[in-house]
PDB file of the backbone (N, CA, C, O) and the ligand in Angstrom, with CONECT records:
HET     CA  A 101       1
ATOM      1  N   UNK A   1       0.836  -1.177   0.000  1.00  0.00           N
ATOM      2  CA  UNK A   1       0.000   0.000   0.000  1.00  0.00           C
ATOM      3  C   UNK A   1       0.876   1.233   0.000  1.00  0.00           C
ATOM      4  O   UNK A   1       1.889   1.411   0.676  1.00  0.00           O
ATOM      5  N   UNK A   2       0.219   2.196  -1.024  1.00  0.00           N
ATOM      6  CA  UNK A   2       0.758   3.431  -0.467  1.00  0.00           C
ATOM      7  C   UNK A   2      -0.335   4.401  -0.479  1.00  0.00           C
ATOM      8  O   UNK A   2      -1.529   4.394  -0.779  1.00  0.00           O
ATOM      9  N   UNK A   3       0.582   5.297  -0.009  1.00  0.00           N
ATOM     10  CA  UNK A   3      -0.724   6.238   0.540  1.00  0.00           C
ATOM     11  C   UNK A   3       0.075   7.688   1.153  1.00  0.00           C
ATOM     12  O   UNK A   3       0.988   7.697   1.978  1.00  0.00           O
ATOM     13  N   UNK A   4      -0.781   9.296   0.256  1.00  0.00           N
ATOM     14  CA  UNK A   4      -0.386  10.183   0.703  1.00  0.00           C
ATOM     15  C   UNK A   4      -1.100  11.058   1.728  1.00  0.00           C
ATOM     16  O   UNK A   4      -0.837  12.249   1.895  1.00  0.00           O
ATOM     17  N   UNK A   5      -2.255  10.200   2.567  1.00  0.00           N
ATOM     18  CA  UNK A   5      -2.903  10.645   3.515  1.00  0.00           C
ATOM     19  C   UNK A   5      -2.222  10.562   4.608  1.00  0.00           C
ATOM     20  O   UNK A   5      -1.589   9.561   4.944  1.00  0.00           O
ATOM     21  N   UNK A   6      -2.325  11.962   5.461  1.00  0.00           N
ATOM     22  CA  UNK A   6      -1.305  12.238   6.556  1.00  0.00           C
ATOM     23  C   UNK A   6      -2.986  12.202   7.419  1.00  0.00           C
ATOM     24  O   UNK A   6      -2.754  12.277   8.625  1.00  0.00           O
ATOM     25  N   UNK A   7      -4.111  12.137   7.230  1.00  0.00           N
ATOM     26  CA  UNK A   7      -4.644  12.698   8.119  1.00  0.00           C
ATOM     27  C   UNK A   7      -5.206  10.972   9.433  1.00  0.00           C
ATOM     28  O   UNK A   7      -5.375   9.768   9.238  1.00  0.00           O
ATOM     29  N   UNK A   8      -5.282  11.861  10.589  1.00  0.00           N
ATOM     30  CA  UNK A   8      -5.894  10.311  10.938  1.00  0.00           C
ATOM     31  C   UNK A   8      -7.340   9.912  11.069  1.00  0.00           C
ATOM     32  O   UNK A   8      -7.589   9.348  12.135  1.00  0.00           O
ATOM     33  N   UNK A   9      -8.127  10.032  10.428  1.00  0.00           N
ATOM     34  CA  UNK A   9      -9.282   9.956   9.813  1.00  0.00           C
ATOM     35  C   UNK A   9      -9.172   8.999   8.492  1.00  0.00           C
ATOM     36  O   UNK A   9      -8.501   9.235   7.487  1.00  0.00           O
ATOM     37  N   UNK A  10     -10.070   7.760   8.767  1.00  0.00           N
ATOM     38  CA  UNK A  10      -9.916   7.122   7.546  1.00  0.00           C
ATOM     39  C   UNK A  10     -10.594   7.417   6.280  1.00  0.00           C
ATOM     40  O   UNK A  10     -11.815   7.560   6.216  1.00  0.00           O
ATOM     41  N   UNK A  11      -9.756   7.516   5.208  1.00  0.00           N
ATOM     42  CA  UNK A  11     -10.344   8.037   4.220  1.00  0.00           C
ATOM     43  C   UNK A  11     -10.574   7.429   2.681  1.00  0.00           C
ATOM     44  O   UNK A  11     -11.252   7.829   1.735  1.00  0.00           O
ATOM     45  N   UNK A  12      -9.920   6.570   2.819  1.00  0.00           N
ATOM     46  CA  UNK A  12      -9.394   5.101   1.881  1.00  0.00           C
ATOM     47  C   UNK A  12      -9.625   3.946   2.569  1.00  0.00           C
ATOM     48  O   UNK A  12      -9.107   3.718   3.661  1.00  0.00           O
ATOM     49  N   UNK A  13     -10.552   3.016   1.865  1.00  0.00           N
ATOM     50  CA  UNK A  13     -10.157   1.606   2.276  1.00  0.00           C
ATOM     51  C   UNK A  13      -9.968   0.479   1.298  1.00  0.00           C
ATOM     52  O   UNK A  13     -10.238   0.321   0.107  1.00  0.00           O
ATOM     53  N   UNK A  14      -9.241  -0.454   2.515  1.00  0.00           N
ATOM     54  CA  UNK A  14      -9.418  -1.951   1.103  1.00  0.00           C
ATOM     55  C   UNK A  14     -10.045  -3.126   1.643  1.00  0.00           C
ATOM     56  O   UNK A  14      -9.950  -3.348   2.850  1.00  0.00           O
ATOM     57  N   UNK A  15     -10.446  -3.621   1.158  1.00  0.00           N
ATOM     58  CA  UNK A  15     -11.388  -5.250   1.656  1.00  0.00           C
ATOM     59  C   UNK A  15     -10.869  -6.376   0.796  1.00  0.00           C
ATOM     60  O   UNK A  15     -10.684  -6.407  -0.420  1.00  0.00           O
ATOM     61  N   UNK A  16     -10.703  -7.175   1.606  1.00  0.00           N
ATOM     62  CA  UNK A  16     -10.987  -8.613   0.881  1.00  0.00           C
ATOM     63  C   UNK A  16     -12.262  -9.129   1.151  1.00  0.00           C
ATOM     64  O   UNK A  16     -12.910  -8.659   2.086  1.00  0.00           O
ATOM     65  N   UNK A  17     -12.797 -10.221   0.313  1.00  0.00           N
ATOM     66  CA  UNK A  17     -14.239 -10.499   0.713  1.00  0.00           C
ATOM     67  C   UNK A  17     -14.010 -12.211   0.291  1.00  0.00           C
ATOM     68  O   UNK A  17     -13.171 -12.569  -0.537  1.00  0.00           O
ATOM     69  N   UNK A  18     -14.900 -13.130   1.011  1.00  0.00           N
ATOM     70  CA  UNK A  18     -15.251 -14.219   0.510  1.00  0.00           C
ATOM     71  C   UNK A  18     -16.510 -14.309   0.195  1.00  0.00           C
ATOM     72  O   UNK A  18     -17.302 -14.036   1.097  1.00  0.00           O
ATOM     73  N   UNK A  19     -17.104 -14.734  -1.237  1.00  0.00           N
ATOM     74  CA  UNK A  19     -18.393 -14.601  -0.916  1.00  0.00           C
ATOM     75  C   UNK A  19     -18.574 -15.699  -1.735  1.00  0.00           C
ATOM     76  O   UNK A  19     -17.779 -15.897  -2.654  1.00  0.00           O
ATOM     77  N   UNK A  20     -19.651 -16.555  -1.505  1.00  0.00           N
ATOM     78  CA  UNK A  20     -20.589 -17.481  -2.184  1.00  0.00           C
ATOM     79  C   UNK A  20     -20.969 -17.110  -3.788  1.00  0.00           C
ATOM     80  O   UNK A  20     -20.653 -16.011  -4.244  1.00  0.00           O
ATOM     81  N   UNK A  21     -21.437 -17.780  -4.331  1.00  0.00           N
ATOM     82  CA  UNK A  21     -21.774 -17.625  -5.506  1.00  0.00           C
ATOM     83  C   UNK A  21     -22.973 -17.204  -5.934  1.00  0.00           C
ATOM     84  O   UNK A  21     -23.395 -17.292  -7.087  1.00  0.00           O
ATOM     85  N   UNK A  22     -23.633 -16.653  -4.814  1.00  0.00           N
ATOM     86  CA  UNK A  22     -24.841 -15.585  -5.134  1.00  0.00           C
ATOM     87  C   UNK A  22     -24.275 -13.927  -4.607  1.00  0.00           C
ATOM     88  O   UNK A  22     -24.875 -12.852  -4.607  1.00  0.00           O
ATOM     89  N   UNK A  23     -23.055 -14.244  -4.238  1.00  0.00           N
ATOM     90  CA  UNK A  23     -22.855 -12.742  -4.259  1.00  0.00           C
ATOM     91  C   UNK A  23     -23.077 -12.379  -2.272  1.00  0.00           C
ATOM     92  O   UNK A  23     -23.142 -11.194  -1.945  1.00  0.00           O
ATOM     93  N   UNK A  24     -23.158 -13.327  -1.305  1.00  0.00           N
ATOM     94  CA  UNK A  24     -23.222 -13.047  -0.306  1.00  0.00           C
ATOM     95  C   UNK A  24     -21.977 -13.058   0.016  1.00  0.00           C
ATOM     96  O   UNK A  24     -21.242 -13.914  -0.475  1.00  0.00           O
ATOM     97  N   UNK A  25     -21.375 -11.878   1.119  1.00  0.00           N
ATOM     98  CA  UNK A  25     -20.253 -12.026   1.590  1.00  0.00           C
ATOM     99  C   UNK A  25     -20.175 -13.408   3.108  1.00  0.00           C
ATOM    100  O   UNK A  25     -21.126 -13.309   3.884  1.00  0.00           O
ATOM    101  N   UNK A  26     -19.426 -14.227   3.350  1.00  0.00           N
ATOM    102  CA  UNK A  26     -18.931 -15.271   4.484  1.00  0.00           C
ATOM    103  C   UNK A  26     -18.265 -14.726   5.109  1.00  0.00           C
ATOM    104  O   UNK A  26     -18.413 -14.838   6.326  1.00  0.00           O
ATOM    105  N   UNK A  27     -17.346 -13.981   4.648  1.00  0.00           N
ATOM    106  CA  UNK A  27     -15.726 -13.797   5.354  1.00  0.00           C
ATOM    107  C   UNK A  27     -15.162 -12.510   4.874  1.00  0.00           C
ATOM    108  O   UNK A  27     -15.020 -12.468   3.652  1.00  0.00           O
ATOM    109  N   UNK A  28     -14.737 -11.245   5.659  1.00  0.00           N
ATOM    110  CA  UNK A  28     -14.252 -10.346   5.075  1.00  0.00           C
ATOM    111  C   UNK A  28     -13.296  -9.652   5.874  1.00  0.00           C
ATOM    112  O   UNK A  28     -13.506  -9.731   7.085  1.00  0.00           O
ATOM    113  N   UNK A  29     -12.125  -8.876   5.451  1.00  0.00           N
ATOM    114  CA  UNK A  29     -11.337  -8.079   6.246  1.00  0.00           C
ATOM    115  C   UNK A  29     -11.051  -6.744   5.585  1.00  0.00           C
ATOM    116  O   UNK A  29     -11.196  -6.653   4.366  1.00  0.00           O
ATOM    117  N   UNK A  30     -10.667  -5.735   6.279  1.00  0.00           N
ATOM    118  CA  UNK A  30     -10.507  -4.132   5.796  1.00  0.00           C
ATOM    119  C   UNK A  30      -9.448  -3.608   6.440  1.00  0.00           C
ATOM    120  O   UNK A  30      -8.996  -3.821   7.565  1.00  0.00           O
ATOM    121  N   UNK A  31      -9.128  -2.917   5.597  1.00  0.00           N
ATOM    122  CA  UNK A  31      -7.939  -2.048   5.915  1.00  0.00           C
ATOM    123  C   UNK A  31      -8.419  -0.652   5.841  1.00  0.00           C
ATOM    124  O   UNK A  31      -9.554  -0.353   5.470  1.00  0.00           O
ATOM    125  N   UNK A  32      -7.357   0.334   6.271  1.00  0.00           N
ATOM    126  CA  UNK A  32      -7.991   1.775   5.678  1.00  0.00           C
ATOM    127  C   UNK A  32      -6.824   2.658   6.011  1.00  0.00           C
ATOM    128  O   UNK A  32      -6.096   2.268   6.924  1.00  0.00           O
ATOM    129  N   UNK A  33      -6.544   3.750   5.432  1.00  0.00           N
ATOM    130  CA  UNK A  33      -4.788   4.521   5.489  1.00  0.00           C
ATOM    131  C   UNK A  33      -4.415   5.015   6.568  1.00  0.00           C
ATOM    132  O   UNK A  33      -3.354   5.590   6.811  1.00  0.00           O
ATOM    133  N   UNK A  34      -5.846   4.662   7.677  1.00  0.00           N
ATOM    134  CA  UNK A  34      -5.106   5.099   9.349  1.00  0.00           C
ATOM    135  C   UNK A  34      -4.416   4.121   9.952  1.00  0.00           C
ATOM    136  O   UNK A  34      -3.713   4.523  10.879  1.00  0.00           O
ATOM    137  N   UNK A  35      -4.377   2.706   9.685  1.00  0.00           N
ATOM    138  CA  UNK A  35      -4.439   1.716  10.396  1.00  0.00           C
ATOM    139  C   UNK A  35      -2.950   0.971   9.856  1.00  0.00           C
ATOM    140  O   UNK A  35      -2.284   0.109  10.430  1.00  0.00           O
ATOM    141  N   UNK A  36      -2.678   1.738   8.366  1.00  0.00           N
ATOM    142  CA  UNK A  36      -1.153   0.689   7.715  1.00  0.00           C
ATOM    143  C   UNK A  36      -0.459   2.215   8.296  1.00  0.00           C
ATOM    144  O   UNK A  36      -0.816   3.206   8.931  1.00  0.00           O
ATOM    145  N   UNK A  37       0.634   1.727   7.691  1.00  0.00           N
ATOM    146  CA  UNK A  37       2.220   3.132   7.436  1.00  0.00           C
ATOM    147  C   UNK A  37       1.959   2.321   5.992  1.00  0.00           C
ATOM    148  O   UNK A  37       1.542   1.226   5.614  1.00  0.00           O
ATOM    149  N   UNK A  38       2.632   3.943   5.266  1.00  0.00           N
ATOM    150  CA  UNK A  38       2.399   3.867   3.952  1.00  0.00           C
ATOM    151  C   UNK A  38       3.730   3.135   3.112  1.00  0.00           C
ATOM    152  O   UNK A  38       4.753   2.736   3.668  1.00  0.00           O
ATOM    153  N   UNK A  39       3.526   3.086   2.052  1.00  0.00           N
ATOM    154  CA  UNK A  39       4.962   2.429   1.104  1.00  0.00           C
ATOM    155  C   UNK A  39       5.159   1.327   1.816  1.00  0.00           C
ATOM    156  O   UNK A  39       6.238   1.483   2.387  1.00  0.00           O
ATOM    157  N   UNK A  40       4.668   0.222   2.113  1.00  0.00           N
ATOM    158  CA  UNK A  40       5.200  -1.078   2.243  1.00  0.00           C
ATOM    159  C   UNK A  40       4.157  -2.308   1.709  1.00  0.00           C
ATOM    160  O   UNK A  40       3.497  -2.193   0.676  1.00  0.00           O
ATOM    161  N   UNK A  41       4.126  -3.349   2.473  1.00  0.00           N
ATOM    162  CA  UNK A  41       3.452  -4.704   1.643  1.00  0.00           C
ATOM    163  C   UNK A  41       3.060  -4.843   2.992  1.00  0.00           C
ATOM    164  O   UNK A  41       3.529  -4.199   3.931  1.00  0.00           O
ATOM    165  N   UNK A  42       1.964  -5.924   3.071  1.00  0.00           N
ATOM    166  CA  UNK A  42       1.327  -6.034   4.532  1.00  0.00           C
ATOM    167  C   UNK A  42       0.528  -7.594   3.858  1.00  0.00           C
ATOM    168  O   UNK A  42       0.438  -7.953   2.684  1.00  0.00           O
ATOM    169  N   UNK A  43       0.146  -8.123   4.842  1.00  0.00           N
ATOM    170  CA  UNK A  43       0.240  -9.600   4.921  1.00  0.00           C
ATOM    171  C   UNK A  43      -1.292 -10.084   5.281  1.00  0.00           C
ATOM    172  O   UNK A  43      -1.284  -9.997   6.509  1.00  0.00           O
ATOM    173  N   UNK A  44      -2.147 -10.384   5.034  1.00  0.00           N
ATOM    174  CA  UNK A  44      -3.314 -10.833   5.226  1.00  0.00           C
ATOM    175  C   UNK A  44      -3.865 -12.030   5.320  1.00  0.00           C
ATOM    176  O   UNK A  44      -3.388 -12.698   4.402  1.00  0.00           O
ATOM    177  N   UNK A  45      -4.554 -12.612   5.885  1.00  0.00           N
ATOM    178  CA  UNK A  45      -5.116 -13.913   6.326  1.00  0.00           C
ATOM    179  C   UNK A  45      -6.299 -13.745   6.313  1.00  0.00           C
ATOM    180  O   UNK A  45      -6.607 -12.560   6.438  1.00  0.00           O
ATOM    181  N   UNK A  46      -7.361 -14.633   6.185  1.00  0.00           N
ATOM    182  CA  UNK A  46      -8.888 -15.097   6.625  1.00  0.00           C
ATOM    183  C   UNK A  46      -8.395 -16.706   6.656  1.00  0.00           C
ATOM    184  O   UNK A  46      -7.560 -17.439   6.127  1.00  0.00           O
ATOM    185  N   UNK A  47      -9.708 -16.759   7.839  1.00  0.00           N
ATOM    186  CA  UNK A  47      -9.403 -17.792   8.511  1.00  0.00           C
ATOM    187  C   UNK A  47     -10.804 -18.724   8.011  1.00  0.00           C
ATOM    188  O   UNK A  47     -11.807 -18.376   8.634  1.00  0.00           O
ATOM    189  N   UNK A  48     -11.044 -19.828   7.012  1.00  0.00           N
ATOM    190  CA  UNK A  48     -12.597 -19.798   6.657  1.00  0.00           C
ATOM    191  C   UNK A  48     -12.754 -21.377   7.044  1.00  0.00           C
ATOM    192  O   UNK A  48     -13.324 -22.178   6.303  1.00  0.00           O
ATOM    193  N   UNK A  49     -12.203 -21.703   8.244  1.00  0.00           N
ATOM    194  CA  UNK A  49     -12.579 -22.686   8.644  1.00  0.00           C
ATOM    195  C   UNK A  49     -14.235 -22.973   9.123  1.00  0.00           C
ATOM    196  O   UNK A  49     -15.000 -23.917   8.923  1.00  0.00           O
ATOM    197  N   UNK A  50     -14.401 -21.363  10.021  1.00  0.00           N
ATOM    198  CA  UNK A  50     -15.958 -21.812   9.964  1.00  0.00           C
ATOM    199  C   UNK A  50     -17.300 -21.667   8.703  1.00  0.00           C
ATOM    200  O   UNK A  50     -18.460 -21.405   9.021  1.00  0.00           O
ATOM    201  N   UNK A  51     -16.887 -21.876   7.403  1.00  0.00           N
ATOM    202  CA  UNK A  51     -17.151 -21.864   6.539  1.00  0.00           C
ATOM    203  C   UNK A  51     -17.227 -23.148   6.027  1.00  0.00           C
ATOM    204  O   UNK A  51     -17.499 -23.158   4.827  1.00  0.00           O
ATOM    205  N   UNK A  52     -17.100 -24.073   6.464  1.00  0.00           N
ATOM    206  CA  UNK A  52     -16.629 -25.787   6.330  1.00  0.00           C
ATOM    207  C   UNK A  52     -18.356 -26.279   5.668  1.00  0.00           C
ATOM    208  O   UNK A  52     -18.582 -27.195   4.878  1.00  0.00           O
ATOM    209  N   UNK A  53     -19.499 -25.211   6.382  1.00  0.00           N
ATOM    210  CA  UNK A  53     -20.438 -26.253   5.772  1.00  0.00           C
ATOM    211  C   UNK A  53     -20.810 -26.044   4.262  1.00  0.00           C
ATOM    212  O   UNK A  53     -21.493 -26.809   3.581  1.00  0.00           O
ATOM    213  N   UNK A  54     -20.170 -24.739   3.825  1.00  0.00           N
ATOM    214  CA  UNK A  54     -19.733 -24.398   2.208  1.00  0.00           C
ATOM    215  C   UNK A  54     -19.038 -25.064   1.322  1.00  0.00           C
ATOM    216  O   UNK A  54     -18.769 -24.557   0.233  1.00  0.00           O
ATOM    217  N   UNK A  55     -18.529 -26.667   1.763  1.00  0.00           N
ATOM    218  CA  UNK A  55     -17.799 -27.025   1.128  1.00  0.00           C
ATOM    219  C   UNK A  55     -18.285 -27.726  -0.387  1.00  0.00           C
ATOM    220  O   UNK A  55     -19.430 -27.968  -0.769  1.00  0.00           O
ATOM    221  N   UNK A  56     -17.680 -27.831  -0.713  1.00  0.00           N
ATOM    222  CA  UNK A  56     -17.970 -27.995  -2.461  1.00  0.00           C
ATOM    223  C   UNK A  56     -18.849 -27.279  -2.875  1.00  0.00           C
ATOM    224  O   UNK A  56     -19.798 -27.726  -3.519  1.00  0.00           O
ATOM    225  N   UNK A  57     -18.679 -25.862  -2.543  1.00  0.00           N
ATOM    226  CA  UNK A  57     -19.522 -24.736  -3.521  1.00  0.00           C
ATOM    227  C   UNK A  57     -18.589 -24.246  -3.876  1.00  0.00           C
ATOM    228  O   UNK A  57     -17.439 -24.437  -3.480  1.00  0.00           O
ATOM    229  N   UNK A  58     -19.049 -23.394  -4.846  1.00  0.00           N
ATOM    230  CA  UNK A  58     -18.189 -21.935  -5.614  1.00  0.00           C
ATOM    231  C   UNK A  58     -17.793 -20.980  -4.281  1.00  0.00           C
ATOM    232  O   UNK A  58     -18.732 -20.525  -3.629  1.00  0.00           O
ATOM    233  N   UNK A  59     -16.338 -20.657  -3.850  1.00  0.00           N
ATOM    234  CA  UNK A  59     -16.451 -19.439  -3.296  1.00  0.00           C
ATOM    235  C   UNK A  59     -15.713 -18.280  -4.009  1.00  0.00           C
ATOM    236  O   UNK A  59     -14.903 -18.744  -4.812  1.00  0.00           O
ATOM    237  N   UNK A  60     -15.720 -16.931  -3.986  1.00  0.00           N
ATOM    238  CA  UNK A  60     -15.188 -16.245  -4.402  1.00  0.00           C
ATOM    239  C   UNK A  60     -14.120 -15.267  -3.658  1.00  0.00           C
ATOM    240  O   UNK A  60     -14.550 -14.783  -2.611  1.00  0.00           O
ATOM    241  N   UNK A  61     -13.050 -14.969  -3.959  1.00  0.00           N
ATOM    242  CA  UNK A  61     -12.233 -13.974  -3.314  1.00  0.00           C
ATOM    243  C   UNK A  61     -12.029 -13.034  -4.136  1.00  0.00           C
ATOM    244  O   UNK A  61     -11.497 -13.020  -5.246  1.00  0.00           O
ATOM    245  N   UNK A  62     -12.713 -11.875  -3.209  1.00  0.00           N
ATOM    246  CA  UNK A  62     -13.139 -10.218  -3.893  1.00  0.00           C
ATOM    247  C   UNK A  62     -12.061  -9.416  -3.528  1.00  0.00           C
ATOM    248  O   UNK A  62     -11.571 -10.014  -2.571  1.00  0.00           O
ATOM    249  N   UNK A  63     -11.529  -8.600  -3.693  1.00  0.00           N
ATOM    250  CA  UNK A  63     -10.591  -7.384  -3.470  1.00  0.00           C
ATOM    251  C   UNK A  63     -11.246  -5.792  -4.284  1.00  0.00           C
ATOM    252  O   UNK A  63     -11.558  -5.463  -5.428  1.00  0.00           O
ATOM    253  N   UNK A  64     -11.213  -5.156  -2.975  1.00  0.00           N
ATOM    254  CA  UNK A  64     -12.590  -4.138  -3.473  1.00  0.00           C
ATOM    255  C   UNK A  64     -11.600  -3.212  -2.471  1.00  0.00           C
ATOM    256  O   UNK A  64     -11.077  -3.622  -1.435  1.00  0.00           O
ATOM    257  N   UNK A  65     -11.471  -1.793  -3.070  1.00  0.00           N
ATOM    258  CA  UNK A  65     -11.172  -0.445  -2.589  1.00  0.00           C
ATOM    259  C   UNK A  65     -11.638   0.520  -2.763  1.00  0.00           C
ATOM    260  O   UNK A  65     -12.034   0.723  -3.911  1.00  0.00           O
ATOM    261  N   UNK A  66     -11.814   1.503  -1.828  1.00  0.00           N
ATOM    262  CA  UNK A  66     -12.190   2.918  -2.099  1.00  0.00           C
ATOM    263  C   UNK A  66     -11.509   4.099  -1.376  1.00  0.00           C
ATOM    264  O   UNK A  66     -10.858   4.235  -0.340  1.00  0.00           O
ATOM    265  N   UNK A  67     -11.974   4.948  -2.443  1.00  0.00           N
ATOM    266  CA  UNK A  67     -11.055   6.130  -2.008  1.00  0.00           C
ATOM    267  C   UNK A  67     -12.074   7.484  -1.965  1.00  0.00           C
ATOM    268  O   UNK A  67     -13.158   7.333  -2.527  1.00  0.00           O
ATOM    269  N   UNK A  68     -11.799   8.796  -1.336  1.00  0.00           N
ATOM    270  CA  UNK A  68     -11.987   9.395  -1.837  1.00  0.00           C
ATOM    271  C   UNK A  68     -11.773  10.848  -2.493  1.00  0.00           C
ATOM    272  O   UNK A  68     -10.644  11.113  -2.079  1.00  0.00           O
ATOM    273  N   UNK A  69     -12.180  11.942  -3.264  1.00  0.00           N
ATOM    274  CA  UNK A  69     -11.015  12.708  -3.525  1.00  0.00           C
ATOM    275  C   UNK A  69      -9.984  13.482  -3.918  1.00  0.00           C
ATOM    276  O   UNK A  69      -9.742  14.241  -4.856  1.00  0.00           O
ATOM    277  N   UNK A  70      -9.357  13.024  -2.795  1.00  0.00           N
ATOM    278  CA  UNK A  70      -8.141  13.704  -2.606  1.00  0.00           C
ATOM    279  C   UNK A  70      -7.044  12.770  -1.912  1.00  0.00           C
ATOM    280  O   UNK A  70      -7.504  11.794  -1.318  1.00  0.00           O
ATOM    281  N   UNK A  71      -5.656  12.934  -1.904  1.00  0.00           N
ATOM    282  CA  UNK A  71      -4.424  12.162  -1.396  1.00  0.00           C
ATOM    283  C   UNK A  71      -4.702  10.699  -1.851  1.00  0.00           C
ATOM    284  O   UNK A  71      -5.575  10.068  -1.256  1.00  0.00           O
ATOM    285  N   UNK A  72      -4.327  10.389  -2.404  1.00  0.00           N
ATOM    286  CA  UNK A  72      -4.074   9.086  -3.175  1.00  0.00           C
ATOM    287  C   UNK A  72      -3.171   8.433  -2.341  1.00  0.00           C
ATOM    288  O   UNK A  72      -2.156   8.742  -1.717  1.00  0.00           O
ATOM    289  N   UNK A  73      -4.307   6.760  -2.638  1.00  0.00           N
ATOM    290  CA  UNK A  73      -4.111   5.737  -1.602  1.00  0.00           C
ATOM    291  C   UNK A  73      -4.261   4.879  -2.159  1.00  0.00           C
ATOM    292  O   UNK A  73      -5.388   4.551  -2.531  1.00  0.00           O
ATOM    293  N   UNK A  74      -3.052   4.103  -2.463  1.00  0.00           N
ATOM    294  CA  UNK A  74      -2.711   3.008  -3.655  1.00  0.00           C
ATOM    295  C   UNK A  74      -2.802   1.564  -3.186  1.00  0.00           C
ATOM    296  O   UNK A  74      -1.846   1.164  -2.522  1.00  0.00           O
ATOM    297  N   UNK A  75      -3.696   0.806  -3.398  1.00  0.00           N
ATOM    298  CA  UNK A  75      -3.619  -0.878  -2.702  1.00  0.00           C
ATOM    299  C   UNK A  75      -3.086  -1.617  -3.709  1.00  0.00           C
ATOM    300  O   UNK A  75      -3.341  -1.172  -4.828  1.00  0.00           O
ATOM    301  N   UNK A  76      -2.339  -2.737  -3.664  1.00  0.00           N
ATOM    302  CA  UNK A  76      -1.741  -3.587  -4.471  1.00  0.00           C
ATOM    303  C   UNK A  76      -2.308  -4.865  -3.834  1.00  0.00           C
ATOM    304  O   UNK A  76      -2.683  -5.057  -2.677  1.00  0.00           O
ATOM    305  N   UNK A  77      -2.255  -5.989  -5.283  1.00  0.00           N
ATOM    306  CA  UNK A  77      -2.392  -7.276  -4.617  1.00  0.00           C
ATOM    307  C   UNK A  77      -1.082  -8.273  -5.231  1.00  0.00           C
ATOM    308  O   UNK A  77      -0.660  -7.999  -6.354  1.00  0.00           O
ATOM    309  N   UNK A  78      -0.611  -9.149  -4.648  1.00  0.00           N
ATOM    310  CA  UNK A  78       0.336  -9.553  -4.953  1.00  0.00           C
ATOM    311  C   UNK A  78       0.517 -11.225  -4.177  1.00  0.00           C
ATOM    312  O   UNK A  78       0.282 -11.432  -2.986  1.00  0.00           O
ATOM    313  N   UNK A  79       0.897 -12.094  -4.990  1.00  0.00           N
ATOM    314  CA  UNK A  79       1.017 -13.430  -4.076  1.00  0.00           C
ATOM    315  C   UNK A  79      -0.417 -14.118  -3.171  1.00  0.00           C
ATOM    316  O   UNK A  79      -0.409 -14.329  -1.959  1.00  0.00           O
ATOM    317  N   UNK A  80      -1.382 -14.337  -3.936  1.00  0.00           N
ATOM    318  CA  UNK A  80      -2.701 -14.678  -3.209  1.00  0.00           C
ATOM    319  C   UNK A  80      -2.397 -16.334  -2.956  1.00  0.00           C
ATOM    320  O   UNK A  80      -2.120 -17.040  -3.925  1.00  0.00           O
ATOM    321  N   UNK A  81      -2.444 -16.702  -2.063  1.00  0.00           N
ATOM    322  CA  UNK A  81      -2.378 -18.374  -1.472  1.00  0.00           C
ATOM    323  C   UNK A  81      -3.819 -18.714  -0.987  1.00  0.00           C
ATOM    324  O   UNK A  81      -4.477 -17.994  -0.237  1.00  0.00           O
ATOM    325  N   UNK A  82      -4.159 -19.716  -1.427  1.00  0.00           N
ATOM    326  CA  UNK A  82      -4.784 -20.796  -0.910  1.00  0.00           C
ATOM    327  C   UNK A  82      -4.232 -21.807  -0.108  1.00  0.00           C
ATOM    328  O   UNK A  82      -3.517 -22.675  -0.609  1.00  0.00           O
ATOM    329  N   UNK A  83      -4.553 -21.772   1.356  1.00  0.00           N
ATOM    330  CA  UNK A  83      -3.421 -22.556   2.225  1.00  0.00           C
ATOM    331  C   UNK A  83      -4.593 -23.520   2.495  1.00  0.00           C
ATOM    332  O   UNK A  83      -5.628 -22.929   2.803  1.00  0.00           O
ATOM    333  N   UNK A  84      -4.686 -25.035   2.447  1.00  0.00           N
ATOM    334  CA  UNK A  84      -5.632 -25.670   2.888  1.00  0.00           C
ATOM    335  C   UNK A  84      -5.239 -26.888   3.879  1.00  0.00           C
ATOM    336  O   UNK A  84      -4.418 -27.633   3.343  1.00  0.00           O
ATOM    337  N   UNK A  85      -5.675 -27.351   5.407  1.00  0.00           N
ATOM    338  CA  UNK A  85      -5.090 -27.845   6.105  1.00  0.00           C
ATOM    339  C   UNK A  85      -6.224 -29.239   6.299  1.00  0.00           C
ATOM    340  O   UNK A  85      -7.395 -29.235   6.678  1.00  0.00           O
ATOM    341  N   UNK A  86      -5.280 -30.453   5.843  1.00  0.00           N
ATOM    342  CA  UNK A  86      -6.967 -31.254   5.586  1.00  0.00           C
ATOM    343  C   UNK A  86      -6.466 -32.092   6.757  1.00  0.00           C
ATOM    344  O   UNK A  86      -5.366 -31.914   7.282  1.00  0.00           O
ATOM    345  N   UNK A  87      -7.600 -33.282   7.235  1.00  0.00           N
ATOM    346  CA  UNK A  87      -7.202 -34.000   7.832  1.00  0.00           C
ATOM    347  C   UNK A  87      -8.324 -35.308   7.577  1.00  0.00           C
ATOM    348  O   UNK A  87      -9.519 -35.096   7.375  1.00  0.00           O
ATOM    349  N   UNK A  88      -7.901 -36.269   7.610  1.00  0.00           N
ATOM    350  CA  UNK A  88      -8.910 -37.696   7.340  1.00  0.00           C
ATOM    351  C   UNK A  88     -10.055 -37.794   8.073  1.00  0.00           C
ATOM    352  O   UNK A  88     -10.050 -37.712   9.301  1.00  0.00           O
ATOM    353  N   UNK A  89     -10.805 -37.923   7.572  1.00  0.00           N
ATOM    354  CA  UNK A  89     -12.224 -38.458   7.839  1.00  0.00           C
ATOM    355  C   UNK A  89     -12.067 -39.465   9.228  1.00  0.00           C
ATOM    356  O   UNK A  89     -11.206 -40.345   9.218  1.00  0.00           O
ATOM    357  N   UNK A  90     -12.988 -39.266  10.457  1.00  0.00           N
ATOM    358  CA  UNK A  90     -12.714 -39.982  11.126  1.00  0.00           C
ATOM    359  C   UNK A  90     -13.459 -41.379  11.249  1.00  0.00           C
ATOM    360  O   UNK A  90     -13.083 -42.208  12.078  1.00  0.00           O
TER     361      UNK A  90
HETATM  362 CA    CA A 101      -7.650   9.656  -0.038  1.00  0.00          CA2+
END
């Protein structure tokens, strides 16, 4: 992210979203230019284990920002993982 907002009032944000395949969000997280320091990379997780009874549907991962304006507030996406931790049927 970068970002030339000095003020601390959020004025920019970014979201990730999980959502189903009708467009409902499950799972979401936000950022906004009070909460990072600007010019660097920042690291994100969702955790969609309790999402388990979704399994074998469509899910979607959204990346959605806004700004508004004035002072430009730049989100990047970079390196998206799917980390999946299985374990056998008991
Ligand atoms: Ca702004």
């Amino acid at each position: 992210m970068y970002t030339s907002e000095s003020a601390s009032y959020p004025y920019d944000y970014f979201y990730v979203h999980i959502k189903d395949s009708d467009g409902n969000t499950l799972a979401s997280v936000s950022e906004d230019n009070t909460t990072l320091d600007g010019d660097r990379w920042y690291v994100y997780s969702i955790d969609i284990t309790n999402l388990i009874s979704f399994g074998g549907q469509t899910m979607r991962v959204c990346f959605h920002a806004t700004t508004d304006f004035s002072y430009l507030t730049s989100f990047y996406v970079d390196e998206v993982a799917f980390i999946m931790h299985c374990s056998p049927y008991p």
